[in-house]
N, C-alpha and C positions, 0 to 999 in steps of 0.2 A: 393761127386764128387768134386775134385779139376779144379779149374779154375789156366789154362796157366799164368805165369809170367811174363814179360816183364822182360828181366835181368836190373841187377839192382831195379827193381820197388821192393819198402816197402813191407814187406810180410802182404798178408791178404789186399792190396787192388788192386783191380781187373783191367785191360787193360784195354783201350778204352773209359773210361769214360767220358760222354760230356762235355766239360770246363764250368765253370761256372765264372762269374766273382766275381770277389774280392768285400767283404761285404764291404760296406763305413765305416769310421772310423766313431766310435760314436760320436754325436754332430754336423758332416759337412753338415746333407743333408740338404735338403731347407726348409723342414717343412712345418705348416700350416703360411699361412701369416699371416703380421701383418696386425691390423686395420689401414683404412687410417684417418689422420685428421678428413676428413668430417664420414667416420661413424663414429667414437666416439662422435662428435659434434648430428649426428639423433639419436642413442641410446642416451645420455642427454634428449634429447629433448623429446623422448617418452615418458622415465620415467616420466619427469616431465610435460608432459601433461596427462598420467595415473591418477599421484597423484591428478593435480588439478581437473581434473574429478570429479575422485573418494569425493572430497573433495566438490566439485561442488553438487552431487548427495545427501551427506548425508544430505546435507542442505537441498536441494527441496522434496526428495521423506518423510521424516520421517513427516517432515511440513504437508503435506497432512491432515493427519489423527491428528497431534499433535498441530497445529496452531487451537489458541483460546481453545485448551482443560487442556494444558499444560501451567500454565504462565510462566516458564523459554522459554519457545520456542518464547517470545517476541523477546528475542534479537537476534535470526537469524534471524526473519521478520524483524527486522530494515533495510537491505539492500534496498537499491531504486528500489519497484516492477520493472522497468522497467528490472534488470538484469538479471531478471527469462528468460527472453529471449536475452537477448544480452549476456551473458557468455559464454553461451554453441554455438552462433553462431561466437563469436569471439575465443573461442576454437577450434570448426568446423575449422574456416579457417585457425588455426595452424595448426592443424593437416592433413590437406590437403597440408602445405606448405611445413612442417618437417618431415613429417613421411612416410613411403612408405608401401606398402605391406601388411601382412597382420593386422602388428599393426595396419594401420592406417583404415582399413576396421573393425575393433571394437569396435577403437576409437568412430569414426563416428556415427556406428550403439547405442553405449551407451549415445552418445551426442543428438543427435534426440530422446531416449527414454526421456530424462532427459528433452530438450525442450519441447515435449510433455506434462510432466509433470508440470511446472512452468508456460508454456503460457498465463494459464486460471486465475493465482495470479499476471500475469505483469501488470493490471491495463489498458490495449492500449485500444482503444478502434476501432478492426478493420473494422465496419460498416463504421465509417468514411469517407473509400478507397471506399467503393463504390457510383456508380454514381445513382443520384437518391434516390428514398426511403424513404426521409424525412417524417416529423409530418404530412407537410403540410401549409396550411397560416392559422393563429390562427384568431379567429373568431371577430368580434368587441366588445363580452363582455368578451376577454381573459382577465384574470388578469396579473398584472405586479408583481414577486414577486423577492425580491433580500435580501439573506443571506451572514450572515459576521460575519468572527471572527475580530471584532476593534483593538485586540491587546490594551487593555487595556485602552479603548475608547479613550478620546483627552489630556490621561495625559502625550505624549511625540508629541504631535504635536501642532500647531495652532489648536485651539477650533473653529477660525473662515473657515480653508482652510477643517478641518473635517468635519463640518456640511454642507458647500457646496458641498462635495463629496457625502455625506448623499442625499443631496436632487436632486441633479444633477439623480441620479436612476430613480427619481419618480415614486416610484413604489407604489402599493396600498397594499402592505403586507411586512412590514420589517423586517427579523430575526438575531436579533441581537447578540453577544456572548461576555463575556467580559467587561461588564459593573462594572469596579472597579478601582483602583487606585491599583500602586504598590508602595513598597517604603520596599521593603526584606520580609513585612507582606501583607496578604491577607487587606485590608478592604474598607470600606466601600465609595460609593462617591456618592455625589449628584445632576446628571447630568440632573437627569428628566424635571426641569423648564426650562432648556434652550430648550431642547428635543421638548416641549410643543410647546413652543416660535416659534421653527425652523419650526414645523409641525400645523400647527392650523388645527383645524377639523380631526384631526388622532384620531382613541382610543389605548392609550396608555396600557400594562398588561406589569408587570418589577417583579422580583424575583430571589433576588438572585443576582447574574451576566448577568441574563438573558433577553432581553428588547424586544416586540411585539408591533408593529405599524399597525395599520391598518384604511383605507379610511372607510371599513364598520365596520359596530357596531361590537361589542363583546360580545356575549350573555352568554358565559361560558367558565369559565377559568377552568376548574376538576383539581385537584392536580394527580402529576406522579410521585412517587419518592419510595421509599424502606422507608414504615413503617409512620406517621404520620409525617405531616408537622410540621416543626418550626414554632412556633408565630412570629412575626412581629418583636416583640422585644427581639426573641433572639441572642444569637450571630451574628454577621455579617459570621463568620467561619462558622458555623454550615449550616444557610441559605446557604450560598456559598456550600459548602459542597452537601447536599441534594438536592438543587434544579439544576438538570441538564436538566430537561426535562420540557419546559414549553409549554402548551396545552391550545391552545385559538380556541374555536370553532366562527367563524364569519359566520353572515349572507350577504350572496352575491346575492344580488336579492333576496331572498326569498329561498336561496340554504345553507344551514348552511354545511362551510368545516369548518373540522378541520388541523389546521399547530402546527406542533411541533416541536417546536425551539429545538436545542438540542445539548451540548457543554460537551460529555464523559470527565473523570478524564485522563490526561495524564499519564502515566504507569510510566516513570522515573524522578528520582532527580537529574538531571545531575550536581548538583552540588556535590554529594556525588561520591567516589569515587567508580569505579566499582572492585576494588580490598578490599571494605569491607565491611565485614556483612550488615550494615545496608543498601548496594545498592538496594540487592539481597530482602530483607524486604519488601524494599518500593513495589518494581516490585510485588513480590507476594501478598500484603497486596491489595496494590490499582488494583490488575488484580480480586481480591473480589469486589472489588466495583465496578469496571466498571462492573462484571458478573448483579452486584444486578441492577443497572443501565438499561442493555442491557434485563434482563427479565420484567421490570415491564414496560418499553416503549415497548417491542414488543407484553405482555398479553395486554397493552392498545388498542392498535393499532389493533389489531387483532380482539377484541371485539369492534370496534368502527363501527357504521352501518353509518357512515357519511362517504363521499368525504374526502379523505386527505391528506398531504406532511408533510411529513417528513422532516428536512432537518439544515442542522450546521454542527460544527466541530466535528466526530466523533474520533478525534486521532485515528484513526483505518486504515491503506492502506488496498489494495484489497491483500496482500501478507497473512493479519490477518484474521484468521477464525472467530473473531469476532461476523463478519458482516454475517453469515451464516443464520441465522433466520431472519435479514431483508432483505438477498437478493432473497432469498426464497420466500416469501412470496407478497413481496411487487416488483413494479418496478423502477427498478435503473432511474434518468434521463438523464441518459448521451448518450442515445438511441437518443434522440434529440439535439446531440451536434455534431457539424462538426469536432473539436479534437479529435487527434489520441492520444495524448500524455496528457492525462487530467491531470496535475500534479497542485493542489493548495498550496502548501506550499515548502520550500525548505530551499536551503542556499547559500550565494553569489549569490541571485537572480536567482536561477536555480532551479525552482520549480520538482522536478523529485518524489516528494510522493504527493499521494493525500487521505486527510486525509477530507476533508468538500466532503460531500455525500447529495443526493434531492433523497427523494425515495415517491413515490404516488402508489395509491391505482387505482383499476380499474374505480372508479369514478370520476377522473380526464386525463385530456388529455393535455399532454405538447409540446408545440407547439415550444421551443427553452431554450434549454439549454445552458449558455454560461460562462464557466471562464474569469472574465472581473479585470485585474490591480487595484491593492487598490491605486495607485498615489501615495505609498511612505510612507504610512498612517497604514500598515501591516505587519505583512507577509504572510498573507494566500490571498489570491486572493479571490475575493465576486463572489457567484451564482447569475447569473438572468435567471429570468424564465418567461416565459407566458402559463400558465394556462389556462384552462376552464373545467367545467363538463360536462362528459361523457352524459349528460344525454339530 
């Protein structure tokens, strides 16, 4: 069937047809817009809160299971435990500030898993916040104990403003760290007669680097170390070396505690450079000794049927798995400390790692633990404690 023509109309297309309008020329119509300023400035912003996240994450969660098992994993624990939780809350509030939608609802949700996860290695100590709670009032036969790294006893201070700060403590238990002279070489010095001098009626136990003062007697010193003890007269290195854990059992009334003074190998040579071999040596060579170290003080301790504290510079933060088998086992003292922020060592006077650790046994009861200023004398800040037994 033929369809009617319009005269004139082109042949082959049909009357009536509904007008349509004219196709736009290609290129003029409006298209999708463009980005304004400000979103290209919150896509930036995501991305690169994405990445620090993510970058964020790989540090804390791998740490978990790899802190103290892995010695390369030292040196992501070197960050200042505190950041385990301040990163990801000052991430949090970037991305609350820059990001909209649903990036910023993953963001969030990844940040809080991540906080989760680091909280428990930031070192805070948040009993603190709460009111109440405490030890207690320690008893009138509490003992006084105060632990210190000297920083290399009084060969960069007054001998005379160091031993006033010494006794200014007066505490009935001294745990000393650090008892050496520096001069580029480890050796030897000999501070004990003045020691004497400053303390009459103290008993004196000194090895090594490492020096014990005490009001009561000293009935047994045991050796703690990885493999037989140096003689007397061997190297001053070698003693230095070995002797990191020094264990003096005292009678307290008729109570024999044991305290272990105890000053771990510090992990790096920061004077070597970290761009060569031999950095990377030291870090693994000496994270063997601290191992050998950390198992023969915690078989001791563990077998030891005595009252006891534990307590010195572990170079260890709470970020290092380390400290796993004595947190375990033993109790921290920082349970009895009003800080929130326990930090004893630092730089520019801003203590933010805390590397000197008090840990006791269930037959002891610590009645005040306190991070107290070395006066200028250090850099670690001294433990004071008061003591008594459980029993």
């Amino acid at each position: 069937m033929n369809l009617p023509l319009s005269p004139g109309a082109p042949a082959g297309i049909p009357e009536n047809l509904p007008e349509t309008s004219p196709a736009p020329a290609l290129g003029n119509g409006p298209g999708p817009s463009a980005p304004t300023p400000a979103g290209r400035a919150r896509s930036r912003a995501t991305r690169a809160l994405v990445g620090a996240t993510a970058a964020w994450a790989l540090l804390v969660v791998p740490g978990l299971s790899l802190s103290g098992r892995w010695w390369l994993w030292l040196l992501p624990d070197l960050v200042p435990p505190p950041a385990f939780v301040v990163v990801p809350l000052l991430l949090s509030a970037l991305a609350c500030g820059l990001t909209g939608g649903r990036a910023r609802r993953w963001l969030l949700a990844a940040l809080v898993a991540v906080l989760l996860a680091g909280a428990g290695r930031a070192g805070l100590h948040w009993g603190a916040l709460l009111p109440g709670g405490g030890p207690g009032p320690a008893p009138a036969n509490a003992l006084k104990v105060f632990s210190w790294n000297t920083l290399y006893w009084d060969t960069t201070d007054d001998p005379d403003a160091f031993h006033r700060f010494l006794r200014s403590k007066d505490a009935d238990v001294y745990l000393l760290q650090e008892h050496l002279a520096w001069d580029g070489t480890h050796r030897e010095t000999d501070r004990l007669d003045r020691l004497r001098a400053e303390f009459p009626g103290y008993h004196l136990v000194a090895r090594g680097e490492l020096v014990t003062l005490s009001r009561y007697p000293v009935v047994a010193a045991p050796p703690v170390g990885p493999g037989p003890a140096p003689a007397d007269s061997a190297p001053w290195r070698e003693r230095f070396e070995w002797n990191k854990v020094l264990r003096t059992d005292v009678d307290v009334a008729g109570t024999v505690v044991s305290f272990y003074n105890v000053h771990m190998p510090v992990q790096l040579d920061i004077e070597r450079s970290p761009l060569s071999p031999d950095f990377y040596r030291v870090v693994r060579e000496t994270d063997a000794v601290r191992r050998e170290h950390y198992a023969v003080l915690l078989a001791d301790a563990r077998a030891n049927p005595r009252p006891l504290l534990i307590s010195g510079d572990f170079n260890t933060t709470p970020a290092m798995g380390d400290l796993r088998g004595l947190r375990e086992s033993f109790r921290d003292a920082l349970s009895a400390s009003s800080s929130f922020l326990p930090g004893t060592w630092g730089v520019a006077g801003v203590a933010l790692w805390r590397i000197d650790w008090t840990f006791t046994d269930e037959g002891l009861r610590v009645h005040r633990y306190a991070l107290v200023s070395p006066a200028g004398l250090s850099d670690h800040k001294g433990q004071e404690l008061l003591v008594s037994p459980a029993g």
